[in-house]
N, C-alpha and C positions, 0 to 999 in steps of 0.2 A: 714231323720227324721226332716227335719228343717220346713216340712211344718205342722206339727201336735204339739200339745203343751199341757201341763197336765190339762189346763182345757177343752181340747174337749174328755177327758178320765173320767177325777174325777167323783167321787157320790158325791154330796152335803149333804152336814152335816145334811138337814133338812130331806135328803132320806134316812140316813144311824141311825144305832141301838144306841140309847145314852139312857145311865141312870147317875143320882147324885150318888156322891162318897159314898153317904150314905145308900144309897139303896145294898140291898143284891144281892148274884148271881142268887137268885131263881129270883127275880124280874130284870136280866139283862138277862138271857136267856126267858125271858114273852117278855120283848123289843126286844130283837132279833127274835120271833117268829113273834109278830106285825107289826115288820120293813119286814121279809119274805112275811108277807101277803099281804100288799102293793105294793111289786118290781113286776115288770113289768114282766112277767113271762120268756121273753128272754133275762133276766137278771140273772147274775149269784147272787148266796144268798151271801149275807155278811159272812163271817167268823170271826167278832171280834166286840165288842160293846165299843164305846168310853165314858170315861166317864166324867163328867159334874162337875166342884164345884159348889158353890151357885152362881156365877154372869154367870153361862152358859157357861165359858172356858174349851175347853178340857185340861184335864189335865192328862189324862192315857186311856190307852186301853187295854181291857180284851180280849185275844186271847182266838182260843182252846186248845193252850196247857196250859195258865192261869186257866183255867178253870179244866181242866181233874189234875192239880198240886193240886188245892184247895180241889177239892173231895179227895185227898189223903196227910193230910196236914203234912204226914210222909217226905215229897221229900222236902220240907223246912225245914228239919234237916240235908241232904244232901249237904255236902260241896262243891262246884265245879260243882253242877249236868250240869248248861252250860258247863264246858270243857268235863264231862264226856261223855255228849249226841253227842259231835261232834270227838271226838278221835276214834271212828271206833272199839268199845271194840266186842268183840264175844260175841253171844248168848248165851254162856254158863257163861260168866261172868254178862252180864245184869238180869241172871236167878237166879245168885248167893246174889245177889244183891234186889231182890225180897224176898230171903230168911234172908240175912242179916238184913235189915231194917225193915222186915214183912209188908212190901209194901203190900196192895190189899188184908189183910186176913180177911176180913167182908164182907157183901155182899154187894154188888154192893146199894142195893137200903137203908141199913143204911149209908153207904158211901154219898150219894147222898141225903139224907136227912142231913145230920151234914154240908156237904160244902154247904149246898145251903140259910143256913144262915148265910154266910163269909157274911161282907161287903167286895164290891167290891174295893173300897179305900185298903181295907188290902190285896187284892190278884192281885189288879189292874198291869200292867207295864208302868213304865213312858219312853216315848220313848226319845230317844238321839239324837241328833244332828243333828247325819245323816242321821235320821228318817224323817223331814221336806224339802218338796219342796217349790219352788214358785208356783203360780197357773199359769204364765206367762214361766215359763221354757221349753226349747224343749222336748219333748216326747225322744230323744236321753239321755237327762241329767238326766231323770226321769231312763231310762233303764238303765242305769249307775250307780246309785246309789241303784236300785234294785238287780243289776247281784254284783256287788263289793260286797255289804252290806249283800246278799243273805235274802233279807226282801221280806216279801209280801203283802205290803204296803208302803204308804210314808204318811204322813199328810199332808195335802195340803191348803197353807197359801196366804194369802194377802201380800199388802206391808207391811201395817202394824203390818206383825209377825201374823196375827191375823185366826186359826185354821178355813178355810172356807168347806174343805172337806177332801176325802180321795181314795188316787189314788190305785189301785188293781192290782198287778200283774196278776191275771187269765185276767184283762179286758186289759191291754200292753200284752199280748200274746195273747189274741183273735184279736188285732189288729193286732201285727203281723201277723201272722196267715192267716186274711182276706188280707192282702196287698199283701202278697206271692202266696194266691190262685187268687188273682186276677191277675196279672202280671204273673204270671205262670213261666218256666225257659226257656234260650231259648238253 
């Protein structure tokens, strides 16, 4: 892994989906559709749009499960819903759970009209710590902090701290992938 490094992986910030904190979700999936129509067609789509304060610093990113929370702004009265989503509950209790909160009882497309004028600032996520790589680190240290972290992303920084793109776990598995198929087993 020591001969590949996160910048011959990363999408550049200027490639990748970015709206202002102040701009809504409806106008952050418009950015993400524009950013899809640009990428290189054997390139995989973006799944998250970074967002922007006024001097151009990322300062959060809008996933899709950021997104699919907002259209239902009930799961943000949900206490715990990170431990709950990863505790391995039964179907029949996630179901219960649907019932209890009345999660999802409008139709989809008033659902989708009301979140689609969140600002993204209010539904955005600010990534942590261990969310940040160097742009100079081995592709080994990037997989490592994606497999520990179980992230599907890293943000991808300068020396100077400074947000220059954004490394993808589909795109360190389609390299794996190609490296494997290439070499083959013996």
């Amino acid at each position: 892994m020591k001969d590949k490094t996160v910048k011959d992986l990363m999408v550049s910030l200027s490639e990748y989906a970015t709206v202002y904190e102040d701009e809504t979700l409806f106008e952050a999936l418009l950015a993400l559709e524009t950013a899809h129509e640009k990428l290189d067609p054997s390139k995989h789509r973006h799944r998250a749009i970074l967002i922007l304060d006024k001097k151009d610093h990322v300062v959060g990113k809008l996933s899709q499960w950021d997104i699919l929370k907002a259209i239902e702004p009930k799961y943000g009265k949900i206490e715990d819903l990170d431990k709950i989503s990863r505790a391995g509950f039964s179907p029949q209790f996630l179901k219960s759970m649907l019932v209890q909160h009345t999660l999802w009882n409008k139709p989809l497309i008033d659902a989708c009209r009301a979140g689609g004028k969140n600002k993204v600032k209010d539904v955005m996520y600010k990534p942590t710590e261990g969310e940040y790589i160097n742009v100079t680190a081995p592709l080994g240290e990037a997989i490592n902090q994606l497999v520990v972290g179980q992230l599907l992303s890293l943000l991808v920084v300068d020396d100077e701290k400074n947000i220059i793109g954004i490394l993808k776990l589909i795109d360190v598995f389609d390299e794996i992938f190609q490296t494997m198929k290439s070499c083959g087993i013996e």
